[in-house]
N, C-alpha and C positions, 0 to 999 in steps of 0.2 A: 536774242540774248537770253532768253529767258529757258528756253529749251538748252539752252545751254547748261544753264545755271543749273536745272531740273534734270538733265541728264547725273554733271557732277555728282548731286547727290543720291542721286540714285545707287551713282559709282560706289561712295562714301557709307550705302546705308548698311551695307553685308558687315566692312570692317567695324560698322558702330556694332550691331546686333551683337559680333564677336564681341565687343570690348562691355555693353551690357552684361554678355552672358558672364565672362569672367569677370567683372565687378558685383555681379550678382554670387558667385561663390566666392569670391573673400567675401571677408567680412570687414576689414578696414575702410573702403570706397562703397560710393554709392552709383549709383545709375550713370550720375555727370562726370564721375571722374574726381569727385575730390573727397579731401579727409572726410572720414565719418567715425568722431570718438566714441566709445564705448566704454561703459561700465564708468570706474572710476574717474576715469580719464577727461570722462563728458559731462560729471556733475562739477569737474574742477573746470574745463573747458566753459558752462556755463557761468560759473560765480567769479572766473577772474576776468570773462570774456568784456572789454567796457562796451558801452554802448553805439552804435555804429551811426545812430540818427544826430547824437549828442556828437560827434567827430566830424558828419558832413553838413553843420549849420556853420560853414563861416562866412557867412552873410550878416550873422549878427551881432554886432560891435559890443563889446564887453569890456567896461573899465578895466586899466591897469592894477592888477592888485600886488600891495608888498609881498617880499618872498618867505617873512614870515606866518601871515594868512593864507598861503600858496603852500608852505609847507602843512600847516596846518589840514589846509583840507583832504592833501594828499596823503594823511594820515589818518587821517577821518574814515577814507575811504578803503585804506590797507585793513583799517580795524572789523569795518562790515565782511569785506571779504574773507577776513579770516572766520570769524564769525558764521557766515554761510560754511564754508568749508569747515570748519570742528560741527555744524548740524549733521551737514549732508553724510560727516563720517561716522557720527554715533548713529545715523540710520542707518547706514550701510556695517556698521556694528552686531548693531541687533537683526537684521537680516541672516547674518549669517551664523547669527548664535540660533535661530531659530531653523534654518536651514540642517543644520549639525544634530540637531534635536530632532527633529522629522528624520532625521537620517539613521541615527541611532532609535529609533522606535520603529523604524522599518526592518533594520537589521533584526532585531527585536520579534516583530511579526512574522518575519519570514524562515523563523527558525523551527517552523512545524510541519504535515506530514506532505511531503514533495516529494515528485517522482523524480525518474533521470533527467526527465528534458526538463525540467524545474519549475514545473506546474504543480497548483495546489489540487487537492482534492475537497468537495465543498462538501459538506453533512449530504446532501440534494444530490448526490451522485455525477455532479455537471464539474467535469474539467475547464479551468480557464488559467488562462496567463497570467502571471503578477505583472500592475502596471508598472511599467519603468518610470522612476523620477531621475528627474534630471536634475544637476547639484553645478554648481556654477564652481569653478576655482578660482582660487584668489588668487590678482595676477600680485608682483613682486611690486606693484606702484601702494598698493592697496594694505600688506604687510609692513613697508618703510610707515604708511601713515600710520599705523595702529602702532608700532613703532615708538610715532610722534609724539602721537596721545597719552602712551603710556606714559612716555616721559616729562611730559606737560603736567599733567595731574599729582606723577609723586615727583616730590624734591629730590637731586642728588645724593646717593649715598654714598657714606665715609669711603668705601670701598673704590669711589670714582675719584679719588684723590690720593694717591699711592703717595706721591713723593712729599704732602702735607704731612699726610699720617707718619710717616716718616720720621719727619723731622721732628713733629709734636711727640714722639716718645722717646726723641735725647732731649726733651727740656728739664729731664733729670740728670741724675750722677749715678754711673753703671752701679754703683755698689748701693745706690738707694733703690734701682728698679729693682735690682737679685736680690733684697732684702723683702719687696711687694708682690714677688711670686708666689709664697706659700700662703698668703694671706687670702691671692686672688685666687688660688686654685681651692682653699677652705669656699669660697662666698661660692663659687661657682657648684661644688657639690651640695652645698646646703640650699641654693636655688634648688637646681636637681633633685634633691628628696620632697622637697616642699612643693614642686611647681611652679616657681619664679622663672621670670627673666631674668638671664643674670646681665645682659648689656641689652639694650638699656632699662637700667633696673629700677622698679617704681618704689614708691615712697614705704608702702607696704613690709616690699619684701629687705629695704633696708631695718625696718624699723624691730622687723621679727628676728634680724640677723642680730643686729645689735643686745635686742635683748637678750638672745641666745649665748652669745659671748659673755655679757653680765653674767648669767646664770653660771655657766663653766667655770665660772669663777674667775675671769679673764683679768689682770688689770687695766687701765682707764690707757695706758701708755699702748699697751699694746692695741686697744680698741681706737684710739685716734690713727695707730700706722694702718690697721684696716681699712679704715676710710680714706685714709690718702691715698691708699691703694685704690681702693674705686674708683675715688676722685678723677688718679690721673690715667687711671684706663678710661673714664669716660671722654675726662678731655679731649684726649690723645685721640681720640676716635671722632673727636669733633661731635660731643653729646652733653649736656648740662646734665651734672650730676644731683640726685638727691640729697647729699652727703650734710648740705647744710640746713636739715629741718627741724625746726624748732624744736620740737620734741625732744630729739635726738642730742640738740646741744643742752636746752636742760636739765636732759637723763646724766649727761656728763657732769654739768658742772654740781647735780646733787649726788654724785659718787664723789668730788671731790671734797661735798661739805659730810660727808658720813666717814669716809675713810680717812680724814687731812691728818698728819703726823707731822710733826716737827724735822725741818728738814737738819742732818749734821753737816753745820758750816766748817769745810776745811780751812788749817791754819796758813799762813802764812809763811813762804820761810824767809827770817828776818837778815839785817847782815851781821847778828852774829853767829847765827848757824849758818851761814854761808862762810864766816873765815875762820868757822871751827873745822869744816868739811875740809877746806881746801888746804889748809895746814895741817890736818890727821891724815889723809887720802895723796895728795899731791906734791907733798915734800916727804915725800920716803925714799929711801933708800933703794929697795923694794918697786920697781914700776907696777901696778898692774893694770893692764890697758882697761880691764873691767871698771874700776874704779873712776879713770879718766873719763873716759865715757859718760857716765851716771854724773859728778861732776861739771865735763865739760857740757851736758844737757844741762844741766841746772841755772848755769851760770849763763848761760843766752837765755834762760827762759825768764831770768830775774836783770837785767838789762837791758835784751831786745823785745820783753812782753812779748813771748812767742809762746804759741803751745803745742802738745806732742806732735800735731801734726805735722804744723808748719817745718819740724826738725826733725820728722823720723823718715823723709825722699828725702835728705839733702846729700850732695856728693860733694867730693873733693876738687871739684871744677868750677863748685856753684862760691869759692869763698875767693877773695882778691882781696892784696894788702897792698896798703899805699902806704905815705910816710908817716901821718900818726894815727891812722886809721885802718880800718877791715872794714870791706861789704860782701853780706851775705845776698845773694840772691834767691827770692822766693818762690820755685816753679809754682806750688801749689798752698794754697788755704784757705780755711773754712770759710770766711765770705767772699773769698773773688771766685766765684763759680763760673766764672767766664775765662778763667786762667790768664789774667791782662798783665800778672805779674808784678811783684813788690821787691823790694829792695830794704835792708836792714844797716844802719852803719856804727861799728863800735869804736870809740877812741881809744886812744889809751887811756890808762890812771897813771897818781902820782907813786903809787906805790904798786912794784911790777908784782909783787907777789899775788895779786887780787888782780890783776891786770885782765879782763877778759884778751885783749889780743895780744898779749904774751901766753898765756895758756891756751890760746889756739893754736899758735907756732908750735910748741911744743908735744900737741895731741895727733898732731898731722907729722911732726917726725916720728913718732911711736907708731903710726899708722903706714907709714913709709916703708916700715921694718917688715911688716908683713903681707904684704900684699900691691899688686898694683893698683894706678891709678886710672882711671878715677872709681873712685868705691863709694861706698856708703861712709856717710859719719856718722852711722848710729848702726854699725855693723852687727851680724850675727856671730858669736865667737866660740869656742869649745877649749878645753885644754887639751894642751899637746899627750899627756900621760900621768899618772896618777904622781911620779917622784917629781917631772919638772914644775916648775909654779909660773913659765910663761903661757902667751895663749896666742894662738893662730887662725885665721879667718875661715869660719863652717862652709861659705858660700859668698862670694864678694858681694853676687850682685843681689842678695838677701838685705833688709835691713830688720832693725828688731821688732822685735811685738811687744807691743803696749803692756801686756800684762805682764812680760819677761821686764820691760822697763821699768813699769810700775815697783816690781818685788825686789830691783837693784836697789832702788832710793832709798825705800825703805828699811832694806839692811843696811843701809848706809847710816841712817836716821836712829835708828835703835842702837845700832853700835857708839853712836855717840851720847847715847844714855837719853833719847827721846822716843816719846809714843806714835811709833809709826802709824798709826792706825788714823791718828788727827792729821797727816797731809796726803797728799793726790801729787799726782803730776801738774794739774793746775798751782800748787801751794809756788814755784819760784815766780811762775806772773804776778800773781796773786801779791807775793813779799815785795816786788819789783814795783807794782804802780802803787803799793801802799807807802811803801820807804819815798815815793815821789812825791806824793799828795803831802804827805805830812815832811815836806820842804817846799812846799808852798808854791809847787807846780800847778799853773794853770790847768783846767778843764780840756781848753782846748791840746796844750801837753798832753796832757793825761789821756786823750782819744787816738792822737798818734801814737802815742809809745804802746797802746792796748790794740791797735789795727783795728779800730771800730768805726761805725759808719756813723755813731750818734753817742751822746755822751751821756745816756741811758744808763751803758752797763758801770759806770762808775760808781753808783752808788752801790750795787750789788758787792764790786770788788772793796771797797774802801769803807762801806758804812759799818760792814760788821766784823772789823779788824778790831782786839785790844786798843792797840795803840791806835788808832784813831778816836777811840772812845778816852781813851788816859789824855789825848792832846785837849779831847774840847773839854774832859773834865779840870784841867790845869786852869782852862782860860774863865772857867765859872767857879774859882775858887773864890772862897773871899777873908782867905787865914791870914794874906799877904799882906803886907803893910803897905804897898804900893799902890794896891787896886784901894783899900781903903783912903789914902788923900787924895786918890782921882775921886772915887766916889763923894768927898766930902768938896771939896770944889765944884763939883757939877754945881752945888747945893745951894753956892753965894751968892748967886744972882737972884735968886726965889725970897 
């Protein structure tokens, strides 16, 4: 049996020899035939390998442990590991940066006096070979982890988040970012000349910008839109801006104790220049849809508390009449920046001549005339030719500009023998929650009919009206006969 056996291998030992030899030329197997890791591969091989002695003791009984102390340890033990592996890779780091260096200092040395076959020549007359170093490559396991590391060490950049940044730069209104372009393209050359950063821009090179601005002679309004400009580029880029450093805010608020001016409060327009308007303008004989317009603006802005804007998109689709009412609908206004959409509703009056929704009937047949619907109600207009005295629409879907608005009213204003120069487009809100307050319209009224979010701006509109000053002077009179036996009765019980 045994010569048997001894034969077998004998048979057996030519195929081993064979399978030595080619195990011995790779380089992945060893002498037996099995894996043999290498380089990176085997210092990760050793730190996640567990331990093989710890695996084959089950002979020895071990309390049950809960599966939160179970988790625990099995996190204990990811944490070492990982640990070993971030050493093993910053040695394997520096190896090869040391590696690259010898390599480049060779390239270095070997660039002096060599023949063809690329041997040196020695002072000593004696030819020799340049020794070959051998330089190890980085397999593709070894570059993911450098990779890792990289990424480990620095935090995510804005740039790793496309569709955040995104959305973080419409947290404005397109016509407030187009207005923060010229601003950002000033800050970003004025870094440029100075040597700043302009994103992410430290406290420094705000603080030298700013003052730069003061100097130019810039003013405080324009130097606040600057900084909101920074502001929300840095946001927007997912970066805390310096914009609110101490300094800076009380550089500002001591420009506004050196510069402060008296601000001009515009008037009010009351209802009797409203039914002196609308009986000079709107009962002629005479249409002119110019006129209509500027009126029919006026007379929502002093009713519905609405401003230029709220009424200078609105079309002739946005208005619906019921039986003793009209609603306006509000695509857009200045505090619903989320566009959620408002609604506006006018009654009638008892007298149609003043009527806001009889004069809207009326301004939308005249608009009827000219053009289709739906169009603007605060259209762009031209006259037909110099003899007719009617007028025809420039561009439907045009509506007016503010300052073409603006300079309607106030020929309107002048020609009935007042000083244009004391109202604004704000002046029929303005007359609208004042004529409310002084009939002893609630706060909370008074916040609805001004579309405001807090009853803040009420004193603003109402404190520094005449006639709110003539009402509280009335009730502190004491020339009355009235208020004096009130006053003398308080007095009898004492």
């Amino acid at each position: 049996m045994k010569s048997k056996k001894s034969k077998k291998r004998k048979a057996s030992s030519p195929s081993s020899s064979s399978s030595s030899s080619s195990s011995s030329s790779s380089s992945d197997t060893d002498a037996s035939g099995k894996y043999k890791p290498k380089g990176l591969s085997k210092t990760l091989h050793k730190a996640i390998k567990p331990s093989v002695k710890a695996a084959k003791r089950k002979h020895i009984k071990k309390e049950p442990e809960s599966t939160f102390a179970a988790m625990q340890k099995s996190m204990a033990n990811i944490e070492k590991r990982l640990k070993i592996i971030d050493k093993k890779l910053s040695a394997l780091v520096e190896e090869g940066e040391e590696e690259e260096g010898t390599k480049n200092a060779a390239q270095d040395g070997g660039e002096g006096d060599q023949s063809e076959t690329g041997e040196k020549d020695d002072p000593d007359g004696i030819r020799y070979k340049p020794r070959k170093v051998k330089y190890r490559k980085k397999n593709s396991s070894q570059t993911n982890m450098d990779r890792i590391k990289r990424l480990r060490s620095t935090p995510p950049t804005p740039v790793s988040f496309p569709t955040l940044t995104k959305l973080a730069k419409n947290a404005i209104a397109s016509t407030t970012a187009n207005s923060y372009c010229p601003k950002l393209k000033a800050f970003e050359k004025f870094c440029e000349k100075f040597n700043y950063e302009a994103c992410p821009a430290s406290i420094e090179a705000l603080r030298h910008f700013v003052e730069a601005l003061f100097l130019q002679g810039k003013t405080l309004t324009y130097v606040e839109s600057s900084l909101a400009a920074i502001h929300h580029w840095h946001r927007s880029v997912g970066l805390d801006a310096p914009t609110k450093d101490s300094l800076v805010l009380a550089a500002k608020k001591g420009w506004k104790r050196l510069n402060a001016k008296p601000k001009k409060v515009r008037k009010p327009i009351t209802p009797s220049i409203l039914r002196k308007l609308i009986k000079v303008f709107l009962h002629k004989e005479e249409t002119n849809l110019i006129y209509w317009r500027t009126v029919w603006r006026i007379i929502m802005e002093f009713y519905g508390g609405l401003r230029w804007a709220d009424i200078s998109e609105l079309r002739t689709n946005h208005i619906t009449f019921e039986n003793n009412y009209m609603t306006l609908q509000l695509p857009k206004m200045k505090n619903d920046q989320f566009r959620e959409g408002n609604s506006v509703h006018f009654y009638k009056a008892i007298d149609e001549r003043y009527c806001p929704v009889t004069v809207t009937r009326h301004y939308l047949d005249l608009l009827r005339k000219i053009g289709k619907f739906p169009i603007y109600l605060q259209p762009r207009l031209q006259h037909t030719s110099s003899t007719q005295k009617g007028h025809v629409l420039a561009e439907p879907h045009q509506f007016l500009s503010y300052r073409q608005a603006l300079k309607d009213s106030r020929l309107l204003l002048t020609s009935i023998g007042l000083d244009s120069k004391d109202y604004g487009e704000h002046s029929g809100k303005k007359g609208g929650i004042t004529w409310a307050a002084l009939n002893n319209a609630s706060r909370t009224e008074l916040t609805v009919v001004g579309k405001w979010k807090s009853d803040k701006m009420i004193e603003t509109y109402v404190s520094r009206t005449p006639e709110f000053h003539q009402k509280v002077q009335q009730k502190l009179d004491i020339s009355k006969q009235k208020s004096r036996k009130k006053f003398k009765n308080s007095f009898k019980n004492y």
